[in-house]
mmCIF file of the N, C-alpha and C atoms, coordinates in Angstrom:
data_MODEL
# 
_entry.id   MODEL 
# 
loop_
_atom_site.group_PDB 
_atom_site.id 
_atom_site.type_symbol 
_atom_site.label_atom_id 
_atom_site.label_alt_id 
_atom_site.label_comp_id 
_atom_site.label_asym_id 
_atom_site.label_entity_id 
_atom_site.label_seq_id 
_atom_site.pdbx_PDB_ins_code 
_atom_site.Cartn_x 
_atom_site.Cartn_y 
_atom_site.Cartn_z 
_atom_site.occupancy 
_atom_site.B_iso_or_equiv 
_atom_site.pdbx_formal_charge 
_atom_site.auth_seq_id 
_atom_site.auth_comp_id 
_atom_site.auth_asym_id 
_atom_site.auth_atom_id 
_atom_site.pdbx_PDB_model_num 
ATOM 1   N N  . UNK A 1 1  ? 142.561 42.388 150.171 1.00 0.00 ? 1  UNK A N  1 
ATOM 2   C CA . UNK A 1 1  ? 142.014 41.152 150.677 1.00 0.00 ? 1  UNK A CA 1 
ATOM 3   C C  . UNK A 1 1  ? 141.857 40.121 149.560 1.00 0.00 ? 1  UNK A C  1 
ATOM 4   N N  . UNK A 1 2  ? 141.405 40.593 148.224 1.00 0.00 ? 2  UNK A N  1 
ATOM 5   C CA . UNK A 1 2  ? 141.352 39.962 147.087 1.00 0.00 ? 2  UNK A CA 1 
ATOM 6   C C  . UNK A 1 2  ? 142.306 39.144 146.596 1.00 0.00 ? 2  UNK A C  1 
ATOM 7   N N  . UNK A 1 3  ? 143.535 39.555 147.062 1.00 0.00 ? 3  UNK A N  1 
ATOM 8   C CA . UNK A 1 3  ? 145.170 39.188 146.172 1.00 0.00 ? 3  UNK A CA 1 
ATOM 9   C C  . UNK A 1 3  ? 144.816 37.909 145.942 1.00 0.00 ? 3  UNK A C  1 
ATOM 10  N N  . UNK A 1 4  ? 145.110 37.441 144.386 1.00 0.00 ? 4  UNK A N  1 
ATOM 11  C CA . UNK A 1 4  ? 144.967 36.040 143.840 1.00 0.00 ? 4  UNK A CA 1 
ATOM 12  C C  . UNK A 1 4  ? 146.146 35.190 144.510 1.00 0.00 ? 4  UNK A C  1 
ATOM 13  N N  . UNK A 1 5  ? 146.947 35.935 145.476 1.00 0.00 ? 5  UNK A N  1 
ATOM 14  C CA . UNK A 1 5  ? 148.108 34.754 146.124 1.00 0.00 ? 5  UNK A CA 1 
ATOM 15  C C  . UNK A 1 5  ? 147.832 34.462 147.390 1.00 0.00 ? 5  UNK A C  1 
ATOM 16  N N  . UNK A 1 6  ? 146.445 35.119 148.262 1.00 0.00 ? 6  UNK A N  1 
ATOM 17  C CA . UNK A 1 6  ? 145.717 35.098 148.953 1.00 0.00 ? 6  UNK A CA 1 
ATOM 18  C C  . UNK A 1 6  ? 144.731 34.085 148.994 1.00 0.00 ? 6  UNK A C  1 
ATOM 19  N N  . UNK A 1 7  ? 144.159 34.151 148.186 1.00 0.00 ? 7  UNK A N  1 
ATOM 20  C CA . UNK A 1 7  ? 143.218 33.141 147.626 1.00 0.00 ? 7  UNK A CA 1 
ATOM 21  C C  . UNK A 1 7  ? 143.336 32.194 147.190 1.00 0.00 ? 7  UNK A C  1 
ATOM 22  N N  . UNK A 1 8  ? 144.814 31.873 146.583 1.00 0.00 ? 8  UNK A N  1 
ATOM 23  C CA . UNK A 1 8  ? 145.678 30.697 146.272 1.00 0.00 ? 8  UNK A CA 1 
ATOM 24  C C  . UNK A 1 8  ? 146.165 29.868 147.746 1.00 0.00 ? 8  UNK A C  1 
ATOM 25  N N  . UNK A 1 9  ? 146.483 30.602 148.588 1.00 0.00 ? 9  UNK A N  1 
ATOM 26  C CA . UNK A 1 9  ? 146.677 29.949 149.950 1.00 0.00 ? 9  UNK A CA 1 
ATOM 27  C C  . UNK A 1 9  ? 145.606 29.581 150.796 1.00 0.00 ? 9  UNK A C  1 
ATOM 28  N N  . UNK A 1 10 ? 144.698 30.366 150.550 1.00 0.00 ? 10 UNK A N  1 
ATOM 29  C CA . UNK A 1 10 ? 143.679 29.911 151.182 1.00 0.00 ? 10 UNK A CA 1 
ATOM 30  C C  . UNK A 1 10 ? 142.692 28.719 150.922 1.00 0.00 ? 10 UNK A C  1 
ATOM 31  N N  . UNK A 1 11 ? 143.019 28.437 149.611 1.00 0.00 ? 11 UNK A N  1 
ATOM 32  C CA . UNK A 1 11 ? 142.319 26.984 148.819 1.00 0.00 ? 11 UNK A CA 1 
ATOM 33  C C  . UNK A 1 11 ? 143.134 26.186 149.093 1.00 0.00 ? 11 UNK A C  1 
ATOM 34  N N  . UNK A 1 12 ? 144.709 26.654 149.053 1.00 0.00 ? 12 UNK A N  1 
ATOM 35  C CA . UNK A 1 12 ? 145.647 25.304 149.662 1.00 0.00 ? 12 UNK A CA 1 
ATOM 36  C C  . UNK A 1 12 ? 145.318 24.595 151.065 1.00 0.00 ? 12 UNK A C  1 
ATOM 37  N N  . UNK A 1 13 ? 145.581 25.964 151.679 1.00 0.00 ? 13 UNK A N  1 
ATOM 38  C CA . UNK A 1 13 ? 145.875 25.564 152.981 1.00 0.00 ? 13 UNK A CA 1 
ATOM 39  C C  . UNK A 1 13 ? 144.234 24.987 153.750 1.00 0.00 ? 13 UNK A C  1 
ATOM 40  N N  . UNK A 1 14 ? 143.357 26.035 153.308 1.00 0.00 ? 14 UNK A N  1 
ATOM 41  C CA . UNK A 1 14 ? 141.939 25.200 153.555 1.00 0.00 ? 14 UNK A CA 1 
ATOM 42  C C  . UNK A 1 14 ? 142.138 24.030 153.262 1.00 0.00 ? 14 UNK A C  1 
ATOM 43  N N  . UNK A 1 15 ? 142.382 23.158 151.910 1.00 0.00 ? 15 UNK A N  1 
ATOM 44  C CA . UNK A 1 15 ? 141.921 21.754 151.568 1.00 0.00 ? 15 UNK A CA 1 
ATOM 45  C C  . UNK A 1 15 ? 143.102 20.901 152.119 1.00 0.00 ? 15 UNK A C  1 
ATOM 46  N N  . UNK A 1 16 ? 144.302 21.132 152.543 1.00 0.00 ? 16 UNK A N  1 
ATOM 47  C CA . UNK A 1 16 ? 145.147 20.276 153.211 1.00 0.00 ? 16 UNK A CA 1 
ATOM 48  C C  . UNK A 1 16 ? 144.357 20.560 154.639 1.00 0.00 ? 16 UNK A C  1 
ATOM 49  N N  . UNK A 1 17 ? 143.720 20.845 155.382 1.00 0.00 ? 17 UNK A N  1 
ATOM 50  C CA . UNK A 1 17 ? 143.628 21.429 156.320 1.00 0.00 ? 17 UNK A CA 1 
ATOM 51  C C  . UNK A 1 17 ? 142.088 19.859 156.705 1.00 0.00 ? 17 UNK A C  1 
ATOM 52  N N  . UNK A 1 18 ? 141.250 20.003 155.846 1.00 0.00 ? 18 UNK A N  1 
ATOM 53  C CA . UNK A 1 18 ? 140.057 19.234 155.862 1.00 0.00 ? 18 UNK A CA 1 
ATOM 54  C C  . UNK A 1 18 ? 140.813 18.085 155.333 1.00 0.00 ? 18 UNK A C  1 
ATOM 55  N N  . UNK A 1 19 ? 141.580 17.982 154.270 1.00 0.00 ? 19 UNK A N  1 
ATOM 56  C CA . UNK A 1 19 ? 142.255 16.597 154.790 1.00 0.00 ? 19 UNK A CA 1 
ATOM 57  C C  . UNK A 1 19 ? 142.600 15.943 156.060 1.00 0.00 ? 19 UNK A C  1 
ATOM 58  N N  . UNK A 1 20 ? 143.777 17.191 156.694 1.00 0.00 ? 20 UNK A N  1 
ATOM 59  C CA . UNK A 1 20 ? 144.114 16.569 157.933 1.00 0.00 ? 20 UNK A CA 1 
ATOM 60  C C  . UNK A 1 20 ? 142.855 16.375 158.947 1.00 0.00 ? 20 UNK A C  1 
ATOM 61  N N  . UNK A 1 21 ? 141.613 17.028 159.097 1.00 0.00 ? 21 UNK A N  1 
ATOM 62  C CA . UNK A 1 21 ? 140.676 16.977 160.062 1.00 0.00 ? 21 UNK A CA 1 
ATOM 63  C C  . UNK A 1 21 ? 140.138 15.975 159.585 1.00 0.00 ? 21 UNK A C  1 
ATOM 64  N N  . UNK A 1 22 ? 139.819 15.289 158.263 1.00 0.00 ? 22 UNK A N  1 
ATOM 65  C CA . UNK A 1 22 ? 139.082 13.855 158.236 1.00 0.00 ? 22 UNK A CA 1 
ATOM 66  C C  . UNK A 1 22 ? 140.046 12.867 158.984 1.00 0.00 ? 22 UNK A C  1 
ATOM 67  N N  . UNK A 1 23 ? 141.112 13.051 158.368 1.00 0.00 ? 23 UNK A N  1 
ATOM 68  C CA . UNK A 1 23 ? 142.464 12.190 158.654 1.00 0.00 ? 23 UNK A CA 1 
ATOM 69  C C  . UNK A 1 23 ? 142.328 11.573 160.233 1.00 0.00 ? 23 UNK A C  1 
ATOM 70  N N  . UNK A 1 24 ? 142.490 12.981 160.732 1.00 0.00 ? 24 UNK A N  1 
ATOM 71  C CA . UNK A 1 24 ? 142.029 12.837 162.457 1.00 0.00 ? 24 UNK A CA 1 
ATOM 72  C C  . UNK A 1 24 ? 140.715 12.300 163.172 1.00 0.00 ? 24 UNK A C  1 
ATOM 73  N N  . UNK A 1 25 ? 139.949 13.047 162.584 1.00 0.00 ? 25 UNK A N  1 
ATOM 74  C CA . UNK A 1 25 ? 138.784 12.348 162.691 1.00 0.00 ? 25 UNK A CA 1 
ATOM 75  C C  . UNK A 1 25 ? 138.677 10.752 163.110 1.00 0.00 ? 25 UNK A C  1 
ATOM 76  N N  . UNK A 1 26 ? 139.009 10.424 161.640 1.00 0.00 ? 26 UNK A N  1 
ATOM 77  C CA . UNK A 1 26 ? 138.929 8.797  161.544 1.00 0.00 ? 26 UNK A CA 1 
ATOM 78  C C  . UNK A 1 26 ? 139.694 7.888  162.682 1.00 0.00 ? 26 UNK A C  1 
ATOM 79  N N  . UNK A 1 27 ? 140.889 8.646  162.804 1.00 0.00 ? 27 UNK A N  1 
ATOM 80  C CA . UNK A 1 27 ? 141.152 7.815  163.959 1.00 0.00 ? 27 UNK A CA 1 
ATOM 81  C C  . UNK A 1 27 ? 141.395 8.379  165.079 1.00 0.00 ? 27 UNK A C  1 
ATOM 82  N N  . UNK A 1 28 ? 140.785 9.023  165.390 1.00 0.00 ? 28 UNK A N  1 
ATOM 83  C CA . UNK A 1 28 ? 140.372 9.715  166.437 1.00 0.00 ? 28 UNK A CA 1 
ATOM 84  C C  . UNK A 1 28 ? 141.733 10.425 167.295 1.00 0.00 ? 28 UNK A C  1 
ATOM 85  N N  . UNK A 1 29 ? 142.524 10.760 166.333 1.00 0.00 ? 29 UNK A N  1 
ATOM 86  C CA . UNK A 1 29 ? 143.558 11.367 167.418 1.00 0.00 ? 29 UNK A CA 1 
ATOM 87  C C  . UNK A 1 29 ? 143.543 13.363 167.169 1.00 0.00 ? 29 UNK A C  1 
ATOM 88  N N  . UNK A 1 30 ? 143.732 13.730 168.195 1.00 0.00 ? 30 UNK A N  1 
ATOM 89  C CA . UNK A 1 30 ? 143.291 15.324 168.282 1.00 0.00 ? 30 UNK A CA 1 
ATOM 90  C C  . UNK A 1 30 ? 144.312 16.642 167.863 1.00 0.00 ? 30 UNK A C  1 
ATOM 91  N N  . UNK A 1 31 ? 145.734 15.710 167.726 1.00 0.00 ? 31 UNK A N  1 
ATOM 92  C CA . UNK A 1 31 ? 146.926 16.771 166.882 1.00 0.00 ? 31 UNK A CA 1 
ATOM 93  C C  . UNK A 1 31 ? 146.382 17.133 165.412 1.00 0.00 ? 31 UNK A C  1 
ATOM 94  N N  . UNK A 1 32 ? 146.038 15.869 164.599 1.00 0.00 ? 32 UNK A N  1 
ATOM 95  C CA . UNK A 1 32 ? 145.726 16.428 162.898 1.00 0.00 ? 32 UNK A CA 1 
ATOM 96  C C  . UNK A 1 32 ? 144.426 17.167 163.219 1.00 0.00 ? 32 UNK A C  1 
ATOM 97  N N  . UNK A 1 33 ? 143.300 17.081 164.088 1.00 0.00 ? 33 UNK A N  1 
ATOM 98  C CA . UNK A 1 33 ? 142.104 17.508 163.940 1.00 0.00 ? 33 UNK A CA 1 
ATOM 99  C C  . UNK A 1 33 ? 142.335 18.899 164.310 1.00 0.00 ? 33 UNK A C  1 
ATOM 100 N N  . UNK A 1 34 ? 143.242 19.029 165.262 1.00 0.00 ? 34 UNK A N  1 
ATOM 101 C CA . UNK A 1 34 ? 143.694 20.556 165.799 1.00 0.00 ? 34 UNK A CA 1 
ATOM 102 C C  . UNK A 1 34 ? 144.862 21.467 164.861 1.00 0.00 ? 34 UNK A C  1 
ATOM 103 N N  . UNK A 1 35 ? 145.096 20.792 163.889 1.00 0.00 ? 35 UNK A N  1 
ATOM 104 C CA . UNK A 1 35 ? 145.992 21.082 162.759 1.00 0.00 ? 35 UNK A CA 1 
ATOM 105 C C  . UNK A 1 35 ? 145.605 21.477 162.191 1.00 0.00 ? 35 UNK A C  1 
ATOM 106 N N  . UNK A 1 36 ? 144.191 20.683 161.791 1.00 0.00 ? 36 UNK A N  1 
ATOM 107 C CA . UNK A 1 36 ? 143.529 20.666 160.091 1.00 0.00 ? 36 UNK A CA 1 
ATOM 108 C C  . UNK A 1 36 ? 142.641 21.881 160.684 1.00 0.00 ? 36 UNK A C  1 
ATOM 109 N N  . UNK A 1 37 ? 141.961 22.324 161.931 1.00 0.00 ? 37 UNK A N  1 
ATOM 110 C CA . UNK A 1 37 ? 141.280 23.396 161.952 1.00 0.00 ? 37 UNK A CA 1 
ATOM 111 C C  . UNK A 1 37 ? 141.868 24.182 161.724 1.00 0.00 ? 37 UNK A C  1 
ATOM 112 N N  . UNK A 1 38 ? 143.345 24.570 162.260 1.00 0.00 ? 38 UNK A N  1 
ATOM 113 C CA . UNK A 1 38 ? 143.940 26.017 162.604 1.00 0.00 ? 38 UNK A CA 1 
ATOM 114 C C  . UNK A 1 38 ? 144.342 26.201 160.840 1.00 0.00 ? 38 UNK A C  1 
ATOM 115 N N  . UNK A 1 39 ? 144.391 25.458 160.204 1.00 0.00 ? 39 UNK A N  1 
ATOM 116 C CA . UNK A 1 39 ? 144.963 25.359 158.892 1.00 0.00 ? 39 UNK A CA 1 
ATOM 117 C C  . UNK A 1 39 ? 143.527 25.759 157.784 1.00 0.00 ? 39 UNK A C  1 
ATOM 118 N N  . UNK A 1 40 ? 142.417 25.686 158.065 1.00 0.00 ? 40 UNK A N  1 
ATOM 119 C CA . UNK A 1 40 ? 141.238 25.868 157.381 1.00 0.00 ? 40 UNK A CA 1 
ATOM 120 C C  . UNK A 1 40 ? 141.153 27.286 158.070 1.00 0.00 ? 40 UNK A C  1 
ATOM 121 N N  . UNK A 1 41 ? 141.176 27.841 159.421 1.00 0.00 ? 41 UNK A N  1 
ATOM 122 C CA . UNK A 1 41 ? 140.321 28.750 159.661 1.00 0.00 ? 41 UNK A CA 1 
ATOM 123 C C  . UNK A 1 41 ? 141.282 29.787 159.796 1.00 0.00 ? 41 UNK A C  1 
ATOM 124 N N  . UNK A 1 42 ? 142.668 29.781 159.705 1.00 0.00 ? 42 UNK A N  1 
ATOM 125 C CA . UNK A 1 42 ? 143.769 30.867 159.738 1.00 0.00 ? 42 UNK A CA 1 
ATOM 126 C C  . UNK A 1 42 ? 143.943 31.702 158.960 1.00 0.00 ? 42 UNK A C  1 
ATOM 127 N N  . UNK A 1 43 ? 143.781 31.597 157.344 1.00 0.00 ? 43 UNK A N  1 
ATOM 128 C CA . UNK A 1 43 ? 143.579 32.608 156.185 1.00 0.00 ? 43 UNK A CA 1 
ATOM 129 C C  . UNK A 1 43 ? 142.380 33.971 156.710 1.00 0.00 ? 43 UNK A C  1 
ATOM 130 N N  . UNK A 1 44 ? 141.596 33.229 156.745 1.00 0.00 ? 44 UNK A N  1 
ATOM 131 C CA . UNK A 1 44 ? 140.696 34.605 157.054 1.00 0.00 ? 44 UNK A CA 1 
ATOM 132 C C  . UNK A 1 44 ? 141.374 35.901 158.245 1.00 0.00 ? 44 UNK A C  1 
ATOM 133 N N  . UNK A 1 45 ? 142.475 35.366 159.068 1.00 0.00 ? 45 UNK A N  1 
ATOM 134 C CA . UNK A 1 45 ? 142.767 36.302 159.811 1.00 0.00 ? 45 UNK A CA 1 
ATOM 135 C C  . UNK A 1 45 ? 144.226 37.117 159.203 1.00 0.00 ? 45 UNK A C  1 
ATOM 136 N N  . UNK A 1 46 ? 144.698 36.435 158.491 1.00 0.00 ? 46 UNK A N  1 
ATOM 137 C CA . UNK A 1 46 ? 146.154 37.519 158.000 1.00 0.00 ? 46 UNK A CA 1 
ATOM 138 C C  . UNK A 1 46 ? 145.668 37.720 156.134 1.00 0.00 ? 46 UNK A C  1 
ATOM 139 N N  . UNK A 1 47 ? 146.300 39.101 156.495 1.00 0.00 ? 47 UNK A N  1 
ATOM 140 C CA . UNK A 1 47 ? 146.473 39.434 154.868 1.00 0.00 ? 47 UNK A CA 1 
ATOM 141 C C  . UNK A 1 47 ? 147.643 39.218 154.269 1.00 0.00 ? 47 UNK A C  1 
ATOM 142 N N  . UNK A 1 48 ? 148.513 39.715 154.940 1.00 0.00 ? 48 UNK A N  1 
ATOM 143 C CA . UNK A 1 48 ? 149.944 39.675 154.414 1.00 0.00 ? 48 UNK A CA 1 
ATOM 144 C C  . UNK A 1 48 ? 150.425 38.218 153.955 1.00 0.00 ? 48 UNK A C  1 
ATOM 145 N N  . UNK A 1 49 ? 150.982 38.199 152.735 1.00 0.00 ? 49 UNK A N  1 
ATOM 146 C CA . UNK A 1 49 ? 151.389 37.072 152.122 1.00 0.00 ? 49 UNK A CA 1 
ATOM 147 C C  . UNK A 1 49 ? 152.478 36.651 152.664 1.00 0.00 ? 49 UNK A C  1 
ATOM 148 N N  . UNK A 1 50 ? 153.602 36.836 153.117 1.00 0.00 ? 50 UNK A N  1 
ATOM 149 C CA . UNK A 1 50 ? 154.383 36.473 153.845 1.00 0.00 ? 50 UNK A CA 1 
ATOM 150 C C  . UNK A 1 50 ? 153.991 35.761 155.180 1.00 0.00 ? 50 UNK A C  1 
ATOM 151 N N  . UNK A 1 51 ? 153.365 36.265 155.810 1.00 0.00 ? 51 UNK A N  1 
ATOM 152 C CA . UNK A 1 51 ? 152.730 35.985 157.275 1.00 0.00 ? 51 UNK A CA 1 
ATOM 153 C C  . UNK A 1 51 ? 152.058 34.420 156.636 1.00 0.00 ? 51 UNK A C  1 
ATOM 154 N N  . UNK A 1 52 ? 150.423 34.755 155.664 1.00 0.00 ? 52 UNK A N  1 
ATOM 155 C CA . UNK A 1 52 ? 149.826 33.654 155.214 1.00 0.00 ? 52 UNK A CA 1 
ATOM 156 C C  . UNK A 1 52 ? 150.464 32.308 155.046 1.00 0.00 ? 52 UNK A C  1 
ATOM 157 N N  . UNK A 1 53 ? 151.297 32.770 154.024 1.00 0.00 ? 53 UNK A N  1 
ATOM 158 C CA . UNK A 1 53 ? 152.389 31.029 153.660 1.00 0.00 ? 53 UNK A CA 1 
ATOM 159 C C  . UNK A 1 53 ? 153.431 30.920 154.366 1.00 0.00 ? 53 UNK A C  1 
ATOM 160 N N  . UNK A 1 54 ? 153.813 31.960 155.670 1.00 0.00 ? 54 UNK A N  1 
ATOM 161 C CA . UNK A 1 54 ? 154.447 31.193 156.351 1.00 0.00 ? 54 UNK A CA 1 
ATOM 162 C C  . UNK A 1 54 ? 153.932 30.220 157.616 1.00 0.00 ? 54 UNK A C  1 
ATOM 163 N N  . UNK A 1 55 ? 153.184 30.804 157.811 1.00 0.00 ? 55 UNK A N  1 
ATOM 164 C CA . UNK A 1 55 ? 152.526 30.178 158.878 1.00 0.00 ? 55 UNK A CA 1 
ATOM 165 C C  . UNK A 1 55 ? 151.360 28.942 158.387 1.00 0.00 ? 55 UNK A C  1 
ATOM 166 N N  . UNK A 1 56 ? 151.151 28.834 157.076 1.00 0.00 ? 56 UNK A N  1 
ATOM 167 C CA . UNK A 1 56 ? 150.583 27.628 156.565 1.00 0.00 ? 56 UNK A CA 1 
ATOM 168 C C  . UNK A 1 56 ? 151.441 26.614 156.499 1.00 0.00 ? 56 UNK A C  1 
ATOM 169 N N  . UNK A 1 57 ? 153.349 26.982 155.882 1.00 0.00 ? 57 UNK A N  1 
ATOM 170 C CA . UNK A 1 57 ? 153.712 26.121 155.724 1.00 0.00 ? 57 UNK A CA 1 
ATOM 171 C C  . UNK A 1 57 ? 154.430 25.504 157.432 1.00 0.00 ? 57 UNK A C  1 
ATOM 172 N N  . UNK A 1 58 ? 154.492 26.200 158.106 1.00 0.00 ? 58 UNK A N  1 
ATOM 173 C CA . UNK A 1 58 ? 154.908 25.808 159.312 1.00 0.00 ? 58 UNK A CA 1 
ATOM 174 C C  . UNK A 1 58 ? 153.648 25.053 160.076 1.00 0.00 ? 58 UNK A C  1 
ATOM 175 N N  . UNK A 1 59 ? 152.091 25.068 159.606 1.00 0.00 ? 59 UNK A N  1 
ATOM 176 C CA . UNK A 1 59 ? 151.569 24.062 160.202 1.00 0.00 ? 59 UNK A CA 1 
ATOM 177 C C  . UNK A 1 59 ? 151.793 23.241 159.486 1.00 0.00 ? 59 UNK A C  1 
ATOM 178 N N  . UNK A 1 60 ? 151.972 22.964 158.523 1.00 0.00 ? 60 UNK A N  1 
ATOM 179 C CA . UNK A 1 60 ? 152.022 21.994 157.008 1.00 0.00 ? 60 UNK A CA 1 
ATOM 180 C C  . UNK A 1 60 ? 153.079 21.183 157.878 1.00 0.00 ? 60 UNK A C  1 
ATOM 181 N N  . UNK A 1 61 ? 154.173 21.985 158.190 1.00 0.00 ? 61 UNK A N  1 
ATOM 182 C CA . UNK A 1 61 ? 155.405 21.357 158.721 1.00 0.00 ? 61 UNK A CA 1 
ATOM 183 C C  . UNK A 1 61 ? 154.829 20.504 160.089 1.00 0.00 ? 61 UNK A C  1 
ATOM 184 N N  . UNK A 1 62 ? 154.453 21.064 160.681 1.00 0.00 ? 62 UNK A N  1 
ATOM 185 C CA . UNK A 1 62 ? 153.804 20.532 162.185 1.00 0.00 ? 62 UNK A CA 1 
ATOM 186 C C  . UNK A 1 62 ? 153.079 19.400 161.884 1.00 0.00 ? 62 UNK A C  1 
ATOM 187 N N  . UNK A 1 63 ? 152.482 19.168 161.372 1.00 0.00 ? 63 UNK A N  1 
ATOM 188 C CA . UNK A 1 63 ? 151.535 18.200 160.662 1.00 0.00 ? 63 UNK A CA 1 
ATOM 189 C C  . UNK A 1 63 ? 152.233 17.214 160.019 1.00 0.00 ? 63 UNK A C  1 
ATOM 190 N N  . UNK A 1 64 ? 153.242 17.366 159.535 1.00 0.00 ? 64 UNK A N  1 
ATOM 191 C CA . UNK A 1 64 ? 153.937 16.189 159.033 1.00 0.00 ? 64 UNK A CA 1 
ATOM 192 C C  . UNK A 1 64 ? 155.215 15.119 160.286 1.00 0.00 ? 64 UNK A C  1 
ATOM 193 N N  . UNK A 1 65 ? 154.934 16.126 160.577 1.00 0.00 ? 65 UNK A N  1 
ATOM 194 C CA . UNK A 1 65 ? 156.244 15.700 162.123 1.00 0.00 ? 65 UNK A CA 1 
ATOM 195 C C  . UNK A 1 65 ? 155.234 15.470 163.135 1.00 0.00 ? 65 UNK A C  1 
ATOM 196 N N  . UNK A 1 66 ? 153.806 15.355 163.723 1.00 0.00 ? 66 UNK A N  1 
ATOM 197 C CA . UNK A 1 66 ? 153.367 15.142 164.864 1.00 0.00 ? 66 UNK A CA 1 
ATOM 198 C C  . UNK A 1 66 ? 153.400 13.939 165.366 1.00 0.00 ? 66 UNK A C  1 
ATOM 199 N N  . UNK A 1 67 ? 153.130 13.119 166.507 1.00 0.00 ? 67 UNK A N  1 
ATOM 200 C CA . UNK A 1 67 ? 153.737 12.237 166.958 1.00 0.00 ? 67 UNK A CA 1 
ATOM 201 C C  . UNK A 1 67 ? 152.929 11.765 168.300 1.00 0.00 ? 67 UNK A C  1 
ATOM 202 N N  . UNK A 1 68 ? 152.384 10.872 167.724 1.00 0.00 ? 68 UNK A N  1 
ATOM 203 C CA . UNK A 1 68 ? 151.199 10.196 168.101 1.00 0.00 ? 68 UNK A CA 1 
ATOM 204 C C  . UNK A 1 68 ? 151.570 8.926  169.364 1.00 0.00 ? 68 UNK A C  1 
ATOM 205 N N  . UNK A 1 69 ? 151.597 8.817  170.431 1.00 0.00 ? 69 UNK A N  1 
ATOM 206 C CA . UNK A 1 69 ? 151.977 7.375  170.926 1.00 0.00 ? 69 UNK A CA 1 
ATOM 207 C C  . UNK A 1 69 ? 151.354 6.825  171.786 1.00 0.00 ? 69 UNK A C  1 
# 
């Protein structure tokens, strides 16, 4: 659970994550706020490093492509 590449993703992906939820926040739209949660609160559920950064970078990805109109 310790792995320092664990814990490295989890500071990433947490603090892009509260970015995107202020982000959203502010202007009130509910894709980044629903981004930035699943992106803060998802580490705690996988161990596997593969699984972790892939699925961080595929919200990372989601988050950059969402589409607001």
């Amino acid at each position: 659970m310790f792995n320092p590449y664990n814990l490295l993703a989890g500071f990433i992906f947490g603090t892009i994550g509260f970015g995107a939820w202020r982000y959203g926040k502010t202007l009130e739209r509910w894709k980044p706020v629903a981004i930035g949660i699943a992106l803060m609160i998802y580490p705690y559920f996988f161990s596997n490093p593969w699984a972790l950064w892939g699925i961080g970078v595929a919200l990372i990805v989601t988050l950059c492509f969402h589409h607001d109109e």
